[in-house]
C-alpha positions as CSV (number, residue, x, y, z in Angstrom):
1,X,29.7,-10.8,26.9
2,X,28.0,-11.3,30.5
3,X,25.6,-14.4,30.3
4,X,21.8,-13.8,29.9
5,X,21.6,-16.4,32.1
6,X,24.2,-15.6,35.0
7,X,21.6,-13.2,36.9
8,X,18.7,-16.0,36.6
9,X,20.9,-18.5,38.6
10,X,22.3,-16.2,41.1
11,X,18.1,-15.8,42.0
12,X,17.7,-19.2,41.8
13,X,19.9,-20.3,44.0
14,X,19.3,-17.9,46.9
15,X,15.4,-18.6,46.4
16,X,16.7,-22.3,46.9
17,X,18.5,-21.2,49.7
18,X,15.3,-19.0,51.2
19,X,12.8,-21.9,50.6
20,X,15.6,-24.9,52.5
21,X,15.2,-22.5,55.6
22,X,11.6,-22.1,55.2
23,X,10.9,-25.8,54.4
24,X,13.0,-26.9,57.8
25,X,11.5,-24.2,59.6
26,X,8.0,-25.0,58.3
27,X,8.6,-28.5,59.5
28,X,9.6,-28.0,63.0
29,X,7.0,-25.5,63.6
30,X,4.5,-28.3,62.4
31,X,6.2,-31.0,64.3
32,X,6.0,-28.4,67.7
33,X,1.7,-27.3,66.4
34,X,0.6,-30.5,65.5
35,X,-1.7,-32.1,67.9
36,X,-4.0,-35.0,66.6
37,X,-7.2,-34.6,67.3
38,X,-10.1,-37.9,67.8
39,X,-11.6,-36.9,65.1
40,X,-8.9,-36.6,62.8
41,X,-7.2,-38.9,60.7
42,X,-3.6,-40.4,62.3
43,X,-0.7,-39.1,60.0
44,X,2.5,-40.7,60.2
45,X,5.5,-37.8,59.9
46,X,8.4,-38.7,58.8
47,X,11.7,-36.9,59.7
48,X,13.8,-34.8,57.4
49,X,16.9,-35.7,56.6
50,X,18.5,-31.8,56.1
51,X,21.6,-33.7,54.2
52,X,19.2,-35.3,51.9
53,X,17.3,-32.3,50.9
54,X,20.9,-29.8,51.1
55,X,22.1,-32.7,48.5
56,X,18.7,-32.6,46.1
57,X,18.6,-28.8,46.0
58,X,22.3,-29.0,44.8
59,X,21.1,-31.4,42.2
60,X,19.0,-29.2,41.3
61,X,20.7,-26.1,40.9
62,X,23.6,-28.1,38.4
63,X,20.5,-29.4,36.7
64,X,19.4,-25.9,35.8
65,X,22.8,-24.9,35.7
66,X,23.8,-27.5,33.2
67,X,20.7,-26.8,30.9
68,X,21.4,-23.4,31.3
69,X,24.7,-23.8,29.4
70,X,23.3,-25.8,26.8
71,X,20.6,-23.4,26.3
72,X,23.2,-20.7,25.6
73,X,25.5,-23.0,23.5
74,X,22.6,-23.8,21.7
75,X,21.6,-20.5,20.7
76,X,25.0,-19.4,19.9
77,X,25.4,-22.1,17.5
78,X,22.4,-21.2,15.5
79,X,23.0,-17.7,15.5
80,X,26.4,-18.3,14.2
81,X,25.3,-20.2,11.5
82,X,22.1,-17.7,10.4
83,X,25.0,-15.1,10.4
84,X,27.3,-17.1,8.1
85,X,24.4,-17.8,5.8
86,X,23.5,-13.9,5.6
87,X,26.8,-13.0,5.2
88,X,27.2,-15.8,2.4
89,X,24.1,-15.1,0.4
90,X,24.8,-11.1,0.4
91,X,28.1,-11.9,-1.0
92,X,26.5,-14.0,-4.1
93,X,23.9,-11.2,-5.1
94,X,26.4,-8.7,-4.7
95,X,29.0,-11.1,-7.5
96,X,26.1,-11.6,-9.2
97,X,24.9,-7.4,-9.4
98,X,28.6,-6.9,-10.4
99,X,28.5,-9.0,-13.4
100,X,25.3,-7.8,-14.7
101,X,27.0,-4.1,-14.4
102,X,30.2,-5.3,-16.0
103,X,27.4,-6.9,-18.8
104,X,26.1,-3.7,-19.2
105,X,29.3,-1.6,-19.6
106,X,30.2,-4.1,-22.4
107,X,27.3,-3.7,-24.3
108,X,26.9,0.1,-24.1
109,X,31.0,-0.1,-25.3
110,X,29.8,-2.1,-28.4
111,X,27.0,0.1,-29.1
112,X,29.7,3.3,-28.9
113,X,31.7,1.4,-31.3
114,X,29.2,0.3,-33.9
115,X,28.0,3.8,-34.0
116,X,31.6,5.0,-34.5
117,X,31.3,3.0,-37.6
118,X,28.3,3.7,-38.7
119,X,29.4,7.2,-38.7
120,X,32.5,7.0,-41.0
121,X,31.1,4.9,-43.3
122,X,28.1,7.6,-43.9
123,X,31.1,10.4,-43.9
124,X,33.1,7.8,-46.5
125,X,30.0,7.8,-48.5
126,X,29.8,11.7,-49.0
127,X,32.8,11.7,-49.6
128,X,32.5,9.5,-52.5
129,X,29.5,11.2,-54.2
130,X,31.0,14.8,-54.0
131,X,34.1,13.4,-55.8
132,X,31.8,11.6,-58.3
133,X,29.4,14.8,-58.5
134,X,32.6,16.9,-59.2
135,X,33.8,14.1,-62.1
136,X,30.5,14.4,-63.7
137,X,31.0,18.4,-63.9
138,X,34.3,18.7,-65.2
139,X,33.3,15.9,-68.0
140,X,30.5,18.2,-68.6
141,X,32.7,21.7,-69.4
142,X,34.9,19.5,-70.8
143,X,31.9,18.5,-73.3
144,X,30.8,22.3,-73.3
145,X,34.0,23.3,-74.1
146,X,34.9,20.8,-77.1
147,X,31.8,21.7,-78.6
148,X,32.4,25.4,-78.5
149,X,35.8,24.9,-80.0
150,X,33.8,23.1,-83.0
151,X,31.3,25.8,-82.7
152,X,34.6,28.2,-83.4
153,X,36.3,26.5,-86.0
154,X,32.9,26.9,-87.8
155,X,32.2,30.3,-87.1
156,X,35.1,31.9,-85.4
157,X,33.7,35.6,-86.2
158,X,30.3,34.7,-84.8
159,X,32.3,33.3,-81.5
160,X,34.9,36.4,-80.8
161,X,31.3,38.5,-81.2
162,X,30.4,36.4,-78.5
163,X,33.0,35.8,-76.1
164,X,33.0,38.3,-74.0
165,X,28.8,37.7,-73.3
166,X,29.6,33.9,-73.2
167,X,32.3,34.6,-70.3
168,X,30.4,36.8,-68.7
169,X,28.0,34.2,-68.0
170,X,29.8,31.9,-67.7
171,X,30.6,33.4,-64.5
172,X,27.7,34.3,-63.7
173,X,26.7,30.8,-63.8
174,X,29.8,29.7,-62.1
175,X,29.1,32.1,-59.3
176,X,25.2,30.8,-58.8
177,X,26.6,27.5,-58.8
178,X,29.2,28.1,-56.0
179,X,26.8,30.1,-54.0
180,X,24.1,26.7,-54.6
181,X,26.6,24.6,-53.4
182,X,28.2,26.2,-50.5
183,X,24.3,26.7,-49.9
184,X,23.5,22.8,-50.0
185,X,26.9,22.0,-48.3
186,X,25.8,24.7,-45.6
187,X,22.5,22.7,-45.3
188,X,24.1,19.6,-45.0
189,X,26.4,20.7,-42.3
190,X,23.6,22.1,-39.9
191,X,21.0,18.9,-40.7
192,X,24.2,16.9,-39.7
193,X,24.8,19.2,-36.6
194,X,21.3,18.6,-35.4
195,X,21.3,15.3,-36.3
196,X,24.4,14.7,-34.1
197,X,23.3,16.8,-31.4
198,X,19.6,15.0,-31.2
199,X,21.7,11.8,-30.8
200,X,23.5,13.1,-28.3
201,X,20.7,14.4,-26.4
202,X,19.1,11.2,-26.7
203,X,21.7,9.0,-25.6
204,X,22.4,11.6,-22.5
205,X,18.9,10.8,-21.4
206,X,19.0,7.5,-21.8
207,X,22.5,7.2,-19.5
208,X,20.6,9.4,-17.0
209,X,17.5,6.9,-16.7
210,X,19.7,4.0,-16.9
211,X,21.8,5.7,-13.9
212,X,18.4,6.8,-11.9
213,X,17.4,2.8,-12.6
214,X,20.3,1.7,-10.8
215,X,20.0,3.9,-8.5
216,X,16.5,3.0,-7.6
217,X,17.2,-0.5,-7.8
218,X,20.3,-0.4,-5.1
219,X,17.9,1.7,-3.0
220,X,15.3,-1.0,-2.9
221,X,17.5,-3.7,-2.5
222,X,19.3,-1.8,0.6
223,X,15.7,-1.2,2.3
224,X,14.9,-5.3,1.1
225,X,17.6,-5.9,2.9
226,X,17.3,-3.8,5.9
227,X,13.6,-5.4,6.5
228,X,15.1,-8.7,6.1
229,X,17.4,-8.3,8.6
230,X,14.8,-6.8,11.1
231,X,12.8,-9.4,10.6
232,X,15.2,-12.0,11.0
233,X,16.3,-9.9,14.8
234,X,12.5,-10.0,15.8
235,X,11.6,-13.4,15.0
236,X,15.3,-14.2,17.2
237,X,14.4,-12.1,19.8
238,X,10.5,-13.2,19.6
239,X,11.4,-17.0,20.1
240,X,14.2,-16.4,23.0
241,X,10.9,-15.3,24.6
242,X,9.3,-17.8,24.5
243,X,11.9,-19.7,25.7
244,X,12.8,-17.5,28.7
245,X,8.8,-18.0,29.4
246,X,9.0,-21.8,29.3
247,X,11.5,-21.7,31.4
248,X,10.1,-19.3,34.1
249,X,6.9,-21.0,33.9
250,X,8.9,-24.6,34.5
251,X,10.8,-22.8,38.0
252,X,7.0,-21.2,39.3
253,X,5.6,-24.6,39.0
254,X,8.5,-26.1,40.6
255,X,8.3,-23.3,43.4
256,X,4.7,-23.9,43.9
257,X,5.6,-28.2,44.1
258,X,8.1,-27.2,47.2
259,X,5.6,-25.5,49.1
260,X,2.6,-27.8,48.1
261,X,1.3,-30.0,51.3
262,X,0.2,-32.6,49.1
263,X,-2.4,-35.5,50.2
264,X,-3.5,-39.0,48.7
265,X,-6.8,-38.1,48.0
266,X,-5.6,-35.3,45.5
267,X,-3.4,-37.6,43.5
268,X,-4.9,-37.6,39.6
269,X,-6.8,-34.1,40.1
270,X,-6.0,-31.1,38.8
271,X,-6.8,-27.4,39.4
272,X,-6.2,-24.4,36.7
273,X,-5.1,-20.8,38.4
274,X,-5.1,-18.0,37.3
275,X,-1.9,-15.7,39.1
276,X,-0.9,-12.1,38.5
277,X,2.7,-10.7,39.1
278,X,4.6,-7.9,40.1
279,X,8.0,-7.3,38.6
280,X,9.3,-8.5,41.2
281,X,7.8,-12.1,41.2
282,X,5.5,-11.1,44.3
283,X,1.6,-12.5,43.5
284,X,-0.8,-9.9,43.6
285,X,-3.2,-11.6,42.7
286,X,-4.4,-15.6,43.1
287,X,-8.2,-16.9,41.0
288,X,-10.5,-19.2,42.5
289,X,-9.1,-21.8,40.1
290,X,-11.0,-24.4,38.2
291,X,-11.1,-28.0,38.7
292,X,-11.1,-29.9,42.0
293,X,-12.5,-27.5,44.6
294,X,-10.1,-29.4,47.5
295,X,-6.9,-29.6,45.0
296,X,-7.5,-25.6,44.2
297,X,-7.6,-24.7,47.8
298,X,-4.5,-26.1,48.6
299,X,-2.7,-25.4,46.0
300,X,-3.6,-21.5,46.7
301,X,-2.3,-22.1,50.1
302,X,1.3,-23.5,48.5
303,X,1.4,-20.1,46.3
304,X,0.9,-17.7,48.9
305,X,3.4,-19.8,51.1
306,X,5.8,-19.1,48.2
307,X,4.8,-15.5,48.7
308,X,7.1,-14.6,45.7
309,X,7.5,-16.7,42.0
310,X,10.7,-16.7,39.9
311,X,10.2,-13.6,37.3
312,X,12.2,-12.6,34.1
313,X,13.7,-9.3,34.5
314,X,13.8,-8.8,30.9
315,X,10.2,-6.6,30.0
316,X,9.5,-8.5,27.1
317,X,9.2,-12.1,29.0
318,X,7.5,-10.2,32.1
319,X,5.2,-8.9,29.9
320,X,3.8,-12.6,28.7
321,X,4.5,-14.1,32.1
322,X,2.4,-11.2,34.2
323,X,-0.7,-12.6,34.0
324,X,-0.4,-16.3,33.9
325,X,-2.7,-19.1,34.1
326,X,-1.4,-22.8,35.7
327,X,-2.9,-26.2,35.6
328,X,-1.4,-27.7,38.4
329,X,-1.2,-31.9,39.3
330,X,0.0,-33.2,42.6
331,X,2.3,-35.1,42.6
């Protein structure tokens, strides 16, 4: 991955190297132009010493360079460990989401089961009272019958007049009674059939909301998620902004100290300016400036001496830098 911060101090450095030339150019054209006047005060000028100055600008340069490279180290550390901490918290909700799922296919197992149960124990229990209900019939022919058999010893003439009429309906009756109970068993089996199929019915919808709830809730936390993440990229990207404009604001000031003719009587005055900038760094525009009317004025001289001021090209930092407003001190 190329360095964000690799085409910044490839700039820097030739602007370093732009504004030496100018600086000892500047000086022997002053040294060749200035002539005292009577009137004006005498100014001592002091050679430069081009060895001194090739050795601060060097300084300077490994001084950005340097705090370039922590900077970046820096950044990368932190957005390591934001990423481990992401990664490490999605990880726990997603443990914790399993067991809750793993809870609830338990549970919905021991409600299958119970109902199982439930179910044989009802079937178990019909069992039981047809077998009793069919007891308490035979014990009731068998009654019937002992008593006609009493009834015959008695009158046995009386009951051969009668046996055909008393088989007859007894057949009958048998007949009705079969047809009542295959009736009632018939009844049975389709209240059981609809209850079974009610149940089922029921329980199918329930397993389709429960689905469309889980469904719903991975959904939200997905888009929860995605936001968070977003939000997390802005806010990163927002405050590398902010730092790229400290930093360009830091170089423009120091551009504008290189080219700033400073004089005692401006030392502990200030002047606030107001500069807007191409995309290129050029100054398009320079304000009046508020503060001390002799510390303003020279200090728009030293800007448009600079001509152009060190710019991000990165839109989001040009966009905050464009239009930028300076308090400058001499120094």
């Amino acid at each position: 991955m190329k360095s964000p911060f690799s085409l910044s101090i490839v700039i820097s450095i030739l602007l370093h190297a732009v504004l030496f030339v100018a600086l000892v150019w500047s000086v022997d054209f002053e040294r060749v132009k200035l002539t005292p006047t009577p009137s004006a005060p005498i100014i001592n000028a002091t050679a430069v010493d081009i060895n001194q100055v090739s050795q601060q600008v060097e300084r300077i340069k490994q001084q950005q360079k340097d705090k370039a490279d922590q900077e970046k180290q820096r950044i990368e550390r932190v957005e390591k460990e934001a990423e481990q901490a992401r990664k490490k918290r999605l990880a726990e909700e997603k443990r914790i989401k399993q067991l809750e799922l793993e809870k609830r296919q338990k549970e919905d197992a021991k409600r299958k089961a119970d109902e199982q149960a439930r179910r044989a124990q009802e079937k178990q229990k019909l069992e039981q009272q047809k077998a009793a209900k069919a007891e308490a019939e035979r014990k009731k022919k068998e009654e019937q019958r002992k008593v006609a058999e009493a009834a015959a010893v008695a009158a046995e003439a009386e009951r051969v007049r009668k046996l055909e009429e008393q088989r007859k309906a007894e057949e009958a009756a048998k007949k009705a009674e079969e047809a009542a109970r295959k009736a009632e068993e018939t009844r049975k089996r389709k209240e059981e059939e609809a209850r079974i199929a009610k149940e089922k019915a029921a329980k199918a919808e329930a397993e389709r909301k429960r689905q469309a709830e889980i469904a719903r809730q991975e959904a939200e936390f997905e888009r929860l998620m995605q936001a968070e993440m977003a939000a997390e990229a802005n806010a990163r990207h927002q405050r590398q902004v902010l730092g790229e404009v400290d930093k360009y604001r830091a170089l423009i000031m120091s551009t504008i100290q290189r080219n700033w003719l400073i004089e005692p009587s401006m030392l502990g005055k200030q002047c606030q300016i107001q500069l807007t900038l191409a995309s290129s760094g050029f100054v398009t525009s320079i304000g009046d400036g508020k503060g001390d009317a002799a510390v303003c004025e020279s200090a728009r001289r030293a800007i448009k001496k600079a001509v152009t001021l060190p710019v991000s090209k990165d839109p989001d930092v040009f966009e905050k830098m464009k239009n930028i407003t300076l308090t400058l001190k001499p120094e």
